[in-house]
Structure formats: C-alpha cells, structure tokens
C-alpha positions in Angstrom: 43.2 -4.5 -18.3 41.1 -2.7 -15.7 37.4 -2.9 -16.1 35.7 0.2 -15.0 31.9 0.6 -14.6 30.4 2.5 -17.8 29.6 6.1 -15.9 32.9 6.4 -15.5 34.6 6.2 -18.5 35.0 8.9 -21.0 36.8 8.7 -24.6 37.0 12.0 -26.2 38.0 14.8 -23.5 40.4 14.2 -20.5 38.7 16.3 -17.6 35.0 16.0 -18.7 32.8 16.3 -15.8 30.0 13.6 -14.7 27.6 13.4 -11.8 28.1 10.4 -9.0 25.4 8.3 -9.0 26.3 8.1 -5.4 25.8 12.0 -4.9 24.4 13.6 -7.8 25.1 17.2 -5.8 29.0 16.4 -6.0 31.0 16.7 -9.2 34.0 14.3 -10.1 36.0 14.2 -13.2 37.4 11.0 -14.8 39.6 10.7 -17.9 40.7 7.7 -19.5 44.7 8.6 -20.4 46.2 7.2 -23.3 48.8 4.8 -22.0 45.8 2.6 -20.6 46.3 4.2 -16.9 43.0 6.3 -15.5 42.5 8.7 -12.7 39.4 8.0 -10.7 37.8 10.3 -8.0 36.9 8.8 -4.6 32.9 9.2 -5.2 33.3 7.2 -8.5 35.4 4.0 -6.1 32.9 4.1 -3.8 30.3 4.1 -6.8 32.4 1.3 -8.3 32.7 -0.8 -5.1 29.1 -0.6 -4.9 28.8 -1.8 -8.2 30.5 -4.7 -7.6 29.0 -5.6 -4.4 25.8 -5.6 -6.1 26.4 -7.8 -9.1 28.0 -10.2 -6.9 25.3 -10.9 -4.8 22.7 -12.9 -6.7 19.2 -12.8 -5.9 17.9 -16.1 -3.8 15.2 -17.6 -5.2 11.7 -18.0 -3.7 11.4 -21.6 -2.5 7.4 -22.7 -2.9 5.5 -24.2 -0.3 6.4 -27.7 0.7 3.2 -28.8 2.3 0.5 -28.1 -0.7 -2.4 -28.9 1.7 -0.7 -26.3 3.9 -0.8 -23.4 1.3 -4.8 -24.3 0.8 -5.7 -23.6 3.4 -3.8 -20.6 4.3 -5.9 -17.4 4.8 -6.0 -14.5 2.8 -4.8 -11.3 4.2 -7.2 -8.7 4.3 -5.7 -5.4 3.2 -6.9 -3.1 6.4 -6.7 0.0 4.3 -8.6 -1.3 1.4 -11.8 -1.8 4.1 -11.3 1.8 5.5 -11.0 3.5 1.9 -14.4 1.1 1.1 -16.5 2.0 4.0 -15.2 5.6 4.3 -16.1 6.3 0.2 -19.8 5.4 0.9 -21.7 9.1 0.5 -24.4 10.7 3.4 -27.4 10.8 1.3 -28.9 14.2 3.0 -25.2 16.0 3.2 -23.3 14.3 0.1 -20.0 13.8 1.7 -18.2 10.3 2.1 -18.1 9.4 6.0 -14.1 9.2 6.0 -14.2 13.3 4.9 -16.9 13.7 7.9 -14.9 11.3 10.4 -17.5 9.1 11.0 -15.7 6.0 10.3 -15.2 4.4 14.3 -13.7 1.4 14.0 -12.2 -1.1 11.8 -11.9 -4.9 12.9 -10.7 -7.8 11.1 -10.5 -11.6 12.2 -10.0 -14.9 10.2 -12.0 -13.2 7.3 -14.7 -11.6 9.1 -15.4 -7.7 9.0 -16.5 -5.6 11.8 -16.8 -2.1 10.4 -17.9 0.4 13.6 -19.8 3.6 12.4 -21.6 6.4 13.8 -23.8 9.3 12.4 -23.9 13.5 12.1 -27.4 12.9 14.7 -28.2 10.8 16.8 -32.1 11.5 15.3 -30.7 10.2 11.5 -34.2 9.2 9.5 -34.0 5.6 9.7 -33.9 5.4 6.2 -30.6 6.8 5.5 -29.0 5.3 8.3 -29.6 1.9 6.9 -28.6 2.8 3.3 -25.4 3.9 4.5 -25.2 0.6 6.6 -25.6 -1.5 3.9 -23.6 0.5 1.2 -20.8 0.1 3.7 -21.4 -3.4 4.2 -21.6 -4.0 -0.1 -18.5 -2.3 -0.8 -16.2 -4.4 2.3 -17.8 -7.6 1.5 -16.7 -6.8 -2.4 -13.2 -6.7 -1.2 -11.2 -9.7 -2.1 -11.0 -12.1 1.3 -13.5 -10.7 3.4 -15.9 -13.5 4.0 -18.4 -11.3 5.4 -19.2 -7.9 6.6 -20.5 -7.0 10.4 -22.0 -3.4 10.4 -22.3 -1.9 13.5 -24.2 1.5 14.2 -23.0 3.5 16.9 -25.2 6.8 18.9 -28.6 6.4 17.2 -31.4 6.0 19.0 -32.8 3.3 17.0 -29.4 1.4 16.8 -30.8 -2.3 17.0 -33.6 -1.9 14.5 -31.1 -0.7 12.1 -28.4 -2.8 12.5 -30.8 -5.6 12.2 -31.9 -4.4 8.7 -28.1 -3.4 7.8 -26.9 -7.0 8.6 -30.1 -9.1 7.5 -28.0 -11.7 5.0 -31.4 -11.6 2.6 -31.3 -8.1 1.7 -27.8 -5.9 0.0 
C-alpha cells in the first residue's frame, strides 16, 4: 500500500481541488480511485518528496559545554540594538522628543562589557542642566540592560563638554 502525505488525499469526490503547500497560487487535483491506484499532480510529488526529506532528517541535538569552567567565564553578548533603542528612548527635557527621533544618538561602542554611548545636542549652548540629565538618563537605562557592566557617556559639541561628562559619569550619583 502507498502512503501518501494527508493534503493529498481525498475520499468523497474524485477531482476535488486543493492548494500546494508548495505554491499556494497553483491548483492540483488528486483523487484517490477505487481499485487502490491514485493520480497525483507534479506540485503534490514535489510536496511529497519534501515531506519525506524532512521527516527523515532528525534534528541533532545540542551538545553542552565540555569545559564547565569554560562556559563561566564566557561573556555575555551585549544586544547592540537593545543599547541604541535604551539611549535613543531618553526624552529632551526642553523639546520632549527622544534623541533617536532628533538623530542625536553619535555613536555606539561595546567592548568586554563596557558601554561607550557617543551623543551630541540640538545647541552647542544646552543649559548645563539638561545636558546632564539626559547624560545620565542615557547612562541608567544602558547600564539597566542585561551584561553591560558599565556605561561610558560621552558628550559631544558643547561648550562645557568636560564639566558635564564629569557629572554624567561620576559613579556616586544616577
């Protein structure tokens, strides 16, 4: 006896239609005939073929680490786009618009952990104030993010860029 998948046989009328699930544009029709002998279309074999070819293959299974003292101390990967949807989410107090919608998101750096997240602002005369609230709202959210050890904030175009990235980056304060 042949065994054919499911989709393709039909009991009650000889020339029913079906949809491949190869091509669901195409049309085929398959009919089981009474002495036990059945037409099949070409889109159904190759549907058929791939059937088999997929049951056959059984998955591999995932071999775990060998070396356990290995897989401590692997490093975490830090998800790139997880940092850049963090630090571009964080709002401009004065215009109440995240810096990714205002494209002030530089630069995004990532080694062993460590976050470098580049910035700039919509002046160059920023009040002091806001510019370090946005610092270190960017620097809360990344450092939130699971793997980053720490956050680096950098301030670019402002003309009192080391005075505020001091107070952005001062481990005491968040």
């Amino acid at each position: 006896m042949i065994l054919w998948p499911s989709s393709c046989q039909t009991t009650s009328k000889p020339n029913m239609e079906w949809i491949s699930p190869m091509r669901s544009s195409r049309r085929s029709s398959v009919a089981i005939l009474p002495d036990s002998t059945a037409s099949i279309s070409r889109a159904s074999s190759r549907a058929w073929k791939t059937t088999r070819l997929l049951s056959a293959s059984a998955p591999t299974p995932v071999q775990p680490p060998q070396d356990s003292e290995k897989a401590n101390t692997m490093i975490r990967e830090i998800d790139l786009e997880a940092v850049r949807t963090a630090a571009g989410a964080v709002r401009d107090p004065e215009i109440r618009r995240s810096l990714a919608e205002m494209g002030l998101l530089d630069e995004v750096q990532v080694v062993d952990g460590q976050v470098t997240v580049h910035f700039h602002l919509t002046s160059p005369l920023c009040p002091t104030k806001f510019a370090t609230s946005i610092g270190q709202e960017i620097r809360k959210r990344v450092e939130a993010i699971p793997g980053v050890a720490s956050c680096q904030v950098v301030l670019r175009d402002h003309f009192l860029q080391a005075k505020i990235q001091e107070s952005i980056n001062a481990r005491g304060r968040r």
